[in-house]
N, C-alpha and C positions, 0 to 999 in steps of 0.2 A: 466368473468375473475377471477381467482386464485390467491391471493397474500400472500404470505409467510412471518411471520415476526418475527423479533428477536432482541429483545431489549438489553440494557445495563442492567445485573442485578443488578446493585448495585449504580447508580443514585437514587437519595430520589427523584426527581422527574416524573423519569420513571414511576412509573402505572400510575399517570393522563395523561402524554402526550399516552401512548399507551391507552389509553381507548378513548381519541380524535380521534387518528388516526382509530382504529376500527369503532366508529360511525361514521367518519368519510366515510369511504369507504362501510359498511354498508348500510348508507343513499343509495347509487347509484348502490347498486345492485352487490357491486363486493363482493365476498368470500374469507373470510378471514380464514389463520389457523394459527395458534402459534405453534413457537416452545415448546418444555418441559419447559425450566426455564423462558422462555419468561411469558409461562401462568400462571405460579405461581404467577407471580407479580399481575394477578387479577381473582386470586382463580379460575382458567379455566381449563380446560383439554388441554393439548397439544398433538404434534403429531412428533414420532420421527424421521419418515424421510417427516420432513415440506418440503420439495423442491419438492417432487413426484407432476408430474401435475402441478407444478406453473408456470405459464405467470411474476412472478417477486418475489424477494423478496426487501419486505425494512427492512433495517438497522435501528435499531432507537437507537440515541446516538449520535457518532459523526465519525470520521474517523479513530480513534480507534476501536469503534466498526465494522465499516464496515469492516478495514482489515482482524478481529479474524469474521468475518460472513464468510470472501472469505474462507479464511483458513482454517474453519472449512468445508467449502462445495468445499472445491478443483476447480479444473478448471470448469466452466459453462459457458455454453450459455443463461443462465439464466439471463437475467438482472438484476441489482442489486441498488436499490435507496436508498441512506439514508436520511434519516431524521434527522437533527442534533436537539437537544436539548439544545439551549443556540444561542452561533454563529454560524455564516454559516463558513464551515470548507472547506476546499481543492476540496474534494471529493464527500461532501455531495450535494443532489439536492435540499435541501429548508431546512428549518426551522421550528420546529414543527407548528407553529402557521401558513406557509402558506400550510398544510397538506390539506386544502377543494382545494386551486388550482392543487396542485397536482391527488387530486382525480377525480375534472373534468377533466381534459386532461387524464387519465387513463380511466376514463366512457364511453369518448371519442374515444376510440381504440387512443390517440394520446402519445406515449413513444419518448420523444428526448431522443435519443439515443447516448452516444460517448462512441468511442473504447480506451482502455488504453493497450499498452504494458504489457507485463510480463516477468517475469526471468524466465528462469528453471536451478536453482540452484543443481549441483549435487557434493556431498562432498565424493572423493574418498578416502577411509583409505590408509596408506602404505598396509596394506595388501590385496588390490585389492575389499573388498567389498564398495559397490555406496549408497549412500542414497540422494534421489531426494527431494525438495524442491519447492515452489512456491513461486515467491513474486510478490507483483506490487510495492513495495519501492524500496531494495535495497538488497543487500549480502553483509556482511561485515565477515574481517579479522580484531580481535584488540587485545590489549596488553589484558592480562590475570590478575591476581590477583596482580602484582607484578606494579610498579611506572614507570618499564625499556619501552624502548623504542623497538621494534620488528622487524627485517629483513623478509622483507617480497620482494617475487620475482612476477611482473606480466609480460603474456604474451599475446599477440594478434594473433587472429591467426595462434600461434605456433613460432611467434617471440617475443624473449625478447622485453619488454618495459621498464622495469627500475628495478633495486634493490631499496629497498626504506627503510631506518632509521625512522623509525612515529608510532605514536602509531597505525595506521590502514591504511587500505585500504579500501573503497566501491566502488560498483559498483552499478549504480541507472540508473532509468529505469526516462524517462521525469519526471512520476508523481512522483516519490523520490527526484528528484531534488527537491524540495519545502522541504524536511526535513531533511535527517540525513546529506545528500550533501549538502544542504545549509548553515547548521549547520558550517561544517566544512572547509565552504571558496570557495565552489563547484557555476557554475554557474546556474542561472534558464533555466528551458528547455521549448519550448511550449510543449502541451502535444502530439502533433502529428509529433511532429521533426523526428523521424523514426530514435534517436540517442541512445546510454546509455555514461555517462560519469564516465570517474575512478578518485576520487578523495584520495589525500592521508589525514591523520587525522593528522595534527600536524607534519609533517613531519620535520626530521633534518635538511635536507638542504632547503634553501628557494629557490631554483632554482626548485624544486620539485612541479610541479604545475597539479590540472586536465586537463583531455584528454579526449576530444568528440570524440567518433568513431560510425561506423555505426552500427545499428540493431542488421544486420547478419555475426556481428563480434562474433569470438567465443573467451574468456577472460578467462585466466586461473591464479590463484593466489596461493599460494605456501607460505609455510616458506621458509627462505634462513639461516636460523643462523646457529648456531650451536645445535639447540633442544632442550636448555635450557630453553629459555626462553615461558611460558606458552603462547600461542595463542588463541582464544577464535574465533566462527564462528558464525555468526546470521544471519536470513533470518527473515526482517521485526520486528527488536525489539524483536524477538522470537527465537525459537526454538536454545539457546543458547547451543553450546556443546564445548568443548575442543577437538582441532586438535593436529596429531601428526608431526612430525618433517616431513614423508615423504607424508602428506595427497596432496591432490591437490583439488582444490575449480575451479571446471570449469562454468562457467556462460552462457549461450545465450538467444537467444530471446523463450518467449515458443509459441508452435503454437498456444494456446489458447489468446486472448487476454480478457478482461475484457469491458463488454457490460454497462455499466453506465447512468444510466439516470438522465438527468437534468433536472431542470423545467426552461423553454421558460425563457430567461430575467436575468439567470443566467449562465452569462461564468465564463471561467477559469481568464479571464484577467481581468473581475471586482473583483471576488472573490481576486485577487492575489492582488490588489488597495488597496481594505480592509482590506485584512490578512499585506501586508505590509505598510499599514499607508501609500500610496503612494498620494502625490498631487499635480500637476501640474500649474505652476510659469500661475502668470496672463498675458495675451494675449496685456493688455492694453499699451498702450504707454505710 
């Protein structure tokens, strides 16, 4: 086995846990290759296209890191495991310190595998050129530099769904539910719901609530003002640019979805107990 990895450069604890995880998989015979700024962290040579020939990569950090790993390696069939450094995160598959279990079950030919939806986010200018995107979070539309509030128009399928007064709009994929949708009043999704939900950011009217719709819904977002008012576009916390007045932000599902591996004993709905301090009233009479 081949495994590919790429660290948080800028954690003060990153080189000890990435030298763990190396002897770690080391020990059992799997082959390991560093990214370039990954191997810096312990004085190694890297390899710049780390993904050629890998059976996986892991992420080491947190779900931060793992996004900026997707992003940076675009759509794969590549599995992708992180390794969180601290807590156990959304997305990640263990925690540095249970990095030997993960190693056995990899030794093992054994990868739990689950699949994650994705966006394909595509930002048409008024003047007719596309620029494509990928997220496993969300796409969002928000107010700009200015305090004002933003007309923003979405559609389903090519039918109006609302005008909307709020500092934003997103469109989140299950696994974004848990962040910037949650953030802003949006429901939790399971991760295999085969839904995206549109949630609005602070909206003026409080009758203005998100909307669960299907997959292979195609969603399209728009300014509606009058041009004025700055609008800002982001896919996954990133790739932040300014929209113009006639741009159109169309969303769907992308054919790629995101292959995820978890360690045995870790789900989405204990991690969700944890991350949300969740605990269950006593049974007792």
């Amino acid at each position: 086995m081949r495994v590919a990895i790429v660290a948080h450069p800028y954690k003060a604890d990153a080189p000890m846990a990435l030298r763990r995880v190396m002897k770690s998989l080391s020990e059992r015979g799997i082959e390991v290759v560093l990214e370039p700024q990954t191997a810096g962290l312990v004085d190694q040579e890297g390899v710049e296209d780390f993904t050629a020939n890998a059976d996986l990569v892991i992420s080491l950090g947190g779900d931060g890191t793992l996004l900026e790993t997707l992003h940076r390696i675009g759509p794969t069939t590549i599995p992708i495991a992180g390794v969180n450094i601290g807590t156990l995160g959304f997305l990640t598959a263990c925690k540095d310190e249970e990095i030997d279990q993960l190693s056995d079950h990899l030794a093992k030919g054994e990868m739990n595998i689950v699949e994650r939806s994705m966006l394909k986010v595509e930002m048409i200018e008024e003047g007719g050129t596309a620029h494509e995107f990928l997220a496993l979070n969300e796409a969002v539309l928000m107010r700009g530099e200015t305090g004002r509030l933003v007309s923003l128009e979405a559609r389903v399928d090519g039918e109006l769904l609302n005008h909307y007064r709020a500092d934003g709009l997103i469109v989140a994929t299950p696994t974004g539910s848990t962040a910037y949708s949650m953030a802003a009043g949006g429901p939790l999704l399971g991760p295999h719901a085969g839904v995206f939900v549109i949630t609005p950011i602070c909206p003026h009217s409080m009758s203005n609530r998100s909307l669960v719709v299907g997959e292979k819904s195609v969603i399209e977002l728009s300014p509606s003002g009058n041009g004025e008012e700055p609008i800002l576009f982001s896919v996954d916390g990133r790739d932040i640019l300014r929209i113009q007045a006639d741009s159109i932000v169309r969303v769907s599902c992308h054919e790629q979805s995101l292959r995820l591996v978890r360690l045995p004993g870790h789900s989405f709905y204990e991690t969700l107990r944890q991350k949300l301090h969740w605990h269950g009233g006593s049974t007792d009479p």
